[in-house]
C-alpha positions in Angstrom: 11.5 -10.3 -21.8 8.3 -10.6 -20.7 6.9 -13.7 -18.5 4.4 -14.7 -20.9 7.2 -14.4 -23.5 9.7 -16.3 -21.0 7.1 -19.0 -20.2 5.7 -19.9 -23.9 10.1 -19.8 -24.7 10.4 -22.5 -21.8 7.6 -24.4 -23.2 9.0 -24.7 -26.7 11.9 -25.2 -25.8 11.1 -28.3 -23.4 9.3 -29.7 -26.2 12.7 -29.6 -28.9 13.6 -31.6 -26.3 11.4 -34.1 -25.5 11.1 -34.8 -28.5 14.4 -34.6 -30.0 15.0 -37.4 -27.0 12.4 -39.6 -28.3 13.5 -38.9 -32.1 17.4 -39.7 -30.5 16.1 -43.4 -29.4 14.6 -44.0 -33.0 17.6 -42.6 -34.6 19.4 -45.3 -32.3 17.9 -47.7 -33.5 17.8 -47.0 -37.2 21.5 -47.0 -37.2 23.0 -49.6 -34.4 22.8 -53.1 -35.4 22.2 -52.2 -39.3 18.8 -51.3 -38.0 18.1 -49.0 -41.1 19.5 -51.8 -43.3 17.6 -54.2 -42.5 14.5 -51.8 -42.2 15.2 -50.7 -46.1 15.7 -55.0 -46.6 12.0 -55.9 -45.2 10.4 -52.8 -46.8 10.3 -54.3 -50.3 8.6 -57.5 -48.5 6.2 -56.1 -45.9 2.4 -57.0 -46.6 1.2 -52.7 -46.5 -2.5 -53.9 -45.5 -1.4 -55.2 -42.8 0.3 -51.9 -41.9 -2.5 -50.1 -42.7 -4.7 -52.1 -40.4 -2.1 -51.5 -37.6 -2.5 -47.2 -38.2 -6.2 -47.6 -38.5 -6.3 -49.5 -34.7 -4.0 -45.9 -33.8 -6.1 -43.2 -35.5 -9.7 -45.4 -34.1 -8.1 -44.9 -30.5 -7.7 -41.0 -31.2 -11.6 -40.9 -31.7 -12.4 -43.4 -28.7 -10.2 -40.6 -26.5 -11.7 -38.3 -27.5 -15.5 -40.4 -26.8 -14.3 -40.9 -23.1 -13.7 -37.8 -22.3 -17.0 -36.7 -24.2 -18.7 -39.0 -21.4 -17.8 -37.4 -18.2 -17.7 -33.8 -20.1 -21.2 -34.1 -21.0 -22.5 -35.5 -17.6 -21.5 -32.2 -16.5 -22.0 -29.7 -19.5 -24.6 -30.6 -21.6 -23.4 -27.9 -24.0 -19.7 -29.4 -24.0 -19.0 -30.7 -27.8 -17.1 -33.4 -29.4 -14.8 -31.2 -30.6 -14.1 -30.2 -27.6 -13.4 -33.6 -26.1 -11.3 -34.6 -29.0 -9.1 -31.4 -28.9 -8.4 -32.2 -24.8 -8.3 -35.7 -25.8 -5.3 -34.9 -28.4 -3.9 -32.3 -25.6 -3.0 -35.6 -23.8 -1.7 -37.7 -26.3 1.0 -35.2 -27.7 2.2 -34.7 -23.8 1.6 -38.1 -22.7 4.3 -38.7 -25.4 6.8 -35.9 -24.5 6.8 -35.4 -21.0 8.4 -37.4 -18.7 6.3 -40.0 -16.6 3.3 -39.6 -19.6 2.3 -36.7 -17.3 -0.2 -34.9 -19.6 -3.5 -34.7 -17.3 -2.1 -31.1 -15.7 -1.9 -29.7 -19.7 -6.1 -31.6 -20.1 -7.0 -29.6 -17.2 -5.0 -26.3 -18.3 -6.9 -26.5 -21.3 -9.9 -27.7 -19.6 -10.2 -24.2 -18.0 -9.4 -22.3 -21.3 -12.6 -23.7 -22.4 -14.4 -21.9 -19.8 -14.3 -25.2 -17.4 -13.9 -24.9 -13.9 -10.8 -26.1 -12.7 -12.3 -28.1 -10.2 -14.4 -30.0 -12.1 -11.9 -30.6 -15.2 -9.6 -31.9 -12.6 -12.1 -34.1 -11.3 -12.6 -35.2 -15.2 -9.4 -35.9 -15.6 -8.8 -37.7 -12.9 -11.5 -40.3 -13.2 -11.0 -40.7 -16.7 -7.3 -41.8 -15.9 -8.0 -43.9 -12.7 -10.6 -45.7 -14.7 -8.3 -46.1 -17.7 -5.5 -47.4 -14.9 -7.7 -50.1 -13.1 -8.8 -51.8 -16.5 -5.2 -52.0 -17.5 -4.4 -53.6 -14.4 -7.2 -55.8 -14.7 -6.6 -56.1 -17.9 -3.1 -57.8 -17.3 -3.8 -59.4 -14.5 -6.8 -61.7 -16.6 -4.0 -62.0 -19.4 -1.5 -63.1 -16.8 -4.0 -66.2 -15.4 -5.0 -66.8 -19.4 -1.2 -67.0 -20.7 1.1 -67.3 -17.5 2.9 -70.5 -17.8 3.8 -69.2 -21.5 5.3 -66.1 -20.8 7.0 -67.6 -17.9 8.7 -70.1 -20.2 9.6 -67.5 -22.7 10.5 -64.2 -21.6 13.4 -63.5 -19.1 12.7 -62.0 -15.4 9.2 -62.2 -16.8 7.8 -62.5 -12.9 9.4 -59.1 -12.3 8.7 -56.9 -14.7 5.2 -57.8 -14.6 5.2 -57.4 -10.4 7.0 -53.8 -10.9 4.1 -52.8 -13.7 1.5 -54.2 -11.1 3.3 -52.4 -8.3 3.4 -48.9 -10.0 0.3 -48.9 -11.4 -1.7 -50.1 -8.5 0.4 -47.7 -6.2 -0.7 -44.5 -9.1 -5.0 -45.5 -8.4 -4.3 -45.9 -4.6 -3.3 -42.3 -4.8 -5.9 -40.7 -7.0 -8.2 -42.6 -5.2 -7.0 -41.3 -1.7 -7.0 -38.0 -3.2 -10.8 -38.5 -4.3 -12.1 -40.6 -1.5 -10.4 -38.4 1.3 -11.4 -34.2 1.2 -9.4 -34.2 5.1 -6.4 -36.1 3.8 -6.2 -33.4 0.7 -6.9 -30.5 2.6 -3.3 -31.6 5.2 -1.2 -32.4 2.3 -2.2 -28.4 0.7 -1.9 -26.7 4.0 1.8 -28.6 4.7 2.6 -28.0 0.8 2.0 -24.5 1.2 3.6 -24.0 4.6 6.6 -25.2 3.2 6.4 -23.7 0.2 6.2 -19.8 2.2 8.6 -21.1 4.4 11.4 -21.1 1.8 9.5 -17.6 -0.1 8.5 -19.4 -2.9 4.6 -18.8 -2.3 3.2 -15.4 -1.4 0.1 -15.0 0.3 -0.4 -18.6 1.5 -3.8 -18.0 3.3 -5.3 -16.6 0.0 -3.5 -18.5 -2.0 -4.9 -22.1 0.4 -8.6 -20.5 -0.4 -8.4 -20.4 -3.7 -7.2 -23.8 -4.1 -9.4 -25.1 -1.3 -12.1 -23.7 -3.3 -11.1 -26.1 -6.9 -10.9 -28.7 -4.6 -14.1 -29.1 -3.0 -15.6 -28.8 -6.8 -13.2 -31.3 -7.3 -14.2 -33.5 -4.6 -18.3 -32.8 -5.3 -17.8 -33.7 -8.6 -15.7 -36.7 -8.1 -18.7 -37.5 -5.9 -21.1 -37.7 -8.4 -19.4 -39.7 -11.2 -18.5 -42.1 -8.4 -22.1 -43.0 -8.1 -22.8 -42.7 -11.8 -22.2 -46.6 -12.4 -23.8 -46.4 -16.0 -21.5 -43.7 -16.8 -18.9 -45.5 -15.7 -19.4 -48.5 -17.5 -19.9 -47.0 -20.7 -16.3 -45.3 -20.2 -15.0 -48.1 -19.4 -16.3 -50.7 -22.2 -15.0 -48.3 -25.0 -11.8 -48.3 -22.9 -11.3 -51.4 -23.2 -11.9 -51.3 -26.9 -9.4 -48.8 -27.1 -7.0 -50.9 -25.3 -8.0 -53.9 -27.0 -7.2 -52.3 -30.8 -3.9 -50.8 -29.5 -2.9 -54.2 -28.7 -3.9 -55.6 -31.6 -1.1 -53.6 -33.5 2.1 -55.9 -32.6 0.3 -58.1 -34.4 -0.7 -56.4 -37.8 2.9 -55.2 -37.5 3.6 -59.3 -36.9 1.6 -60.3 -39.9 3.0 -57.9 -42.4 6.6 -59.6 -41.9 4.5 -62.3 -43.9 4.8 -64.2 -40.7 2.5 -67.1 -39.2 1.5 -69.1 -36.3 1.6 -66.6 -33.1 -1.5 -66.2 -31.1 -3.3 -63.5 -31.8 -4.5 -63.5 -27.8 -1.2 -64.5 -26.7 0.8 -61.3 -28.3 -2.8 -59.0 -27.1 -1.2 -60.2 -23.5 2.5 -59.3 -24.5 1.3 -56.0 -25.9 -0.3 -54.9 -22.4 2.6 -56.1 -20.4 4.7 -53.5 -22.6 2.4 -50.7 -22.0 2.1 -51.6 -18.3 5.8 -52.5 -17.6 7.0 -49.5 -19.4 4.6 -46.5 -18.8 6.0 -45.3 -15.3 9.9 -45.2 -17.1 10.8 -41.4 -16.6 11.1 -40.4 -20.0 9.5 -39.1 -23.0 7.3 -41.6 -24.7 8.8 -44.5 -22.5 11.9 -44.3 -24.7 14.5 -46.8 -24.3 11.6 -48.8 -22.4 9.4 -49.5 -24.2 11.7 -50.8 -27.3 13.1 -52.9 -24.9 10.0 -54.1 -23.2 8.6 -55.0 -26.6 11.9 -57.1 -27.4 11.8 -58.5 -23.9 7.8 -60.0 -24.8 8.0 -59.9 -28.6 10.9 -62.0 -28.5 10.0 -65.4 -29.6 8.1 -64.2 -32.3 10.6 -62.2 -34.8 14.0 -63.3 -36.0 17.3 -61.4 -35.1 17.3 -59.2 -38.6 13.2 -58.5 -38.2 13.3 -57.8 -34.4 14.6 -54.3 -34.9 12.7 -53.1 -38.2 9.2 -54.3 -36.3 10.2 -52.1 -32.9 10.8 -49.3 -35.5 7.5 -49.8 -37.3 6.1 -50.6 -33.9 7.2 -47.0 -32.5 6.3 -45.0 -35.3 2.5 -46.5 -35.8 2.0 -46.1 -31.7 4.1 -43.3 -31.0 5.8 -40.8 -33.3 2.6 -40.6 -35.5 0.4 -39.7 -31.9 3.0 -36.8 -31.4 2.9 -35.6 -35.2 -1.4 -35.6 -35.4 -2.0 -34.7 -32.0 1.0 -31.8 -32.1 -0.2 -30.3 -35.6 -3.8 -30.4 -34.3 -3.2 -28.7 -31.0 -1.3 -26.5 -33.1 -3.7 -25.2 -35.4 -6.4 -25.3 -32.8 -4.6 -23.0 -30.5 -3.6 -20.6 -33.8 -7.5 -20.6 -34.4 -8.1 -20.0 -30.9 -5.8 -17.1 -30.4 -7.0 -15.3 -34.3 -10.8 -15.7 -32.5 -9.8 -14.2 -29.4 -7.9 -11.3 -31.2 -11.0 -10.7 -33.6 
């Protein structure tokens, strides 16, 4: 078998995987507790428009992706379409949701350079877009956290320390991108010691060449990284439709709230509890968060859904935020790599 052959196998079969992990949780949950029972019980009462409202705040933040990206891509190819973004923009989504650690940016930047995009300068896209995306979450939750602290405290359990560890982990993820941004001597050690060991136990060949090469993506990298640093306007657009985009995601705990026919929560106060979640459980090792994130959203969402519609809203929850990203954004990149491959082979 071929390497090509034996790499694309590997691929497919890591996604089955993934994915029949993430599907595993929902299954879980569907069937412990009378979880499907109770699902098939508050299905003949939910309010649909609010549901609806809930997957338009989801298929929004697909198109605001895709807009961010189209930012930094276009401050650097003025030919670079929409399309384009969007497709790298659903690249990440899919293996943000099936890969541990939400580690999609190395797939972005793959595909990046399929487009005819250096690898440099798609990794320096990448990376600005996520660090940007990063620091408003923190500062995000840490304004939420002043704004609704003594509530939270009050209501959810060991609430001080799952917000420290999101804090922690997040802030620990920019002080590293921005390191690797900031500092072209630091970067150049860490490659030169990566690759020394890397020969040293024969897994690399050619290590001088191989250090050029990489040298060589890097110092685009770092050039580029350069110039979007002191592009503040471009910046600030990014990050005002990122906040949007966080913003309507967080919104969607309390569509999914409101079609339980339910009153009398905060719509800001549950907007806080729904970036905690994100932030607390994002750095769990697994596909999509699972297992985290349901119980994260129990942990915050507590107070505000009875024992029989706790588990039917983490199951609507899930499927609006997750399992739908990974069935849109998997059929698209699908059918834009088959279109791809037929206009190559034309």
């Amino acid at each position: 078998m071929s390497e090509n052959k034996k790499s694309s196998l590997g691929k497919k079969l890591f996604t089955v995987i993934t994915f029949a992990l993430t599907a595993g949780i929902l299954i879980y949950f569907l069937f412990s507790t009378n979880g499907i029972a109770e699902l098939g019980a508050t299905m003949k009462t939910l309010k649909i428009r609010w549901l609806l409202l809930a997957l338009l705040c989801t298929v929004i933040g697909w198109f605001i992706e895709g807009i961010v990206l189209h930012i930094f891509c276009r401050h650097f190819d003025h030919a670079w379409s929409y399309h384009n973004s969007f497709t790298i923009g659903m690249v990440g989504v899919l293996y943000n949701a099936i890969t541990p650690f939400s580690t999609g940016e190395p797939i972005q930047v793959i595909a990046m350079r399929d487009m005819d995009m250096d690898t440099g300068m798609a990794t320096s896209i990448i990376a600005v877009k996520s660090l940007t995306y990063q620091i408003i979450t923190v500062f995000y939750a840490l304004v939420m956290m002043v704004m609704k602290l003594h509530y939270f405290q009050q209501n959810v359990s060991n609430f001080s320390f799952l917000t420290v560890i999101g804090l922690l982990a997040n802030g620990a993820s920019i002080a590293i991108v921005m390191l690797f941004m900031v500092s072209e001597k630091l970067t150049d050690k860490i490659l030169r010691a990566v690759l020394h060991v890397l020969s040293k136990y024969k897994m690399c060949k050619h290590p001088d060449e191989r250090y050029e090469r990489i040298h060589a993506h890097l110092q685009i990298f770092h050039d580029a990284s350069k110039i979007m640093g002191n592009t503040w306007k471009l910046n600030l657009t990014a990050a005002a439709f990122i906040i949007l985009q966080i913003t309507l995601s967080s919104f969607i705990p309390y569509f999914i709230y409101r079609s339980f026919n339910l009153r009398g929560a905060h719509i800001s106060t549950m907007i806080a509890a729904q970036v905690f979640v994100s932030m607390v459980s994002a750095f769990v090792p697994l596909p999509g968060s699972s297992g985290a994130a349901e119980l994260s959203f129990s942990a915050f969402f507590g107070p505000y859904f009875s024992q029989k519609t706790m588990i039917p809203a983490i199951i609507l929850w899930r499927i609006i935020t997750c399992y739908i990203n990974i069935a849109f954004s998997g059929i698209y990149v699908y059918i834009s790599n088959l279109k791809k491959r037929r206009g190559a082979d034309a």
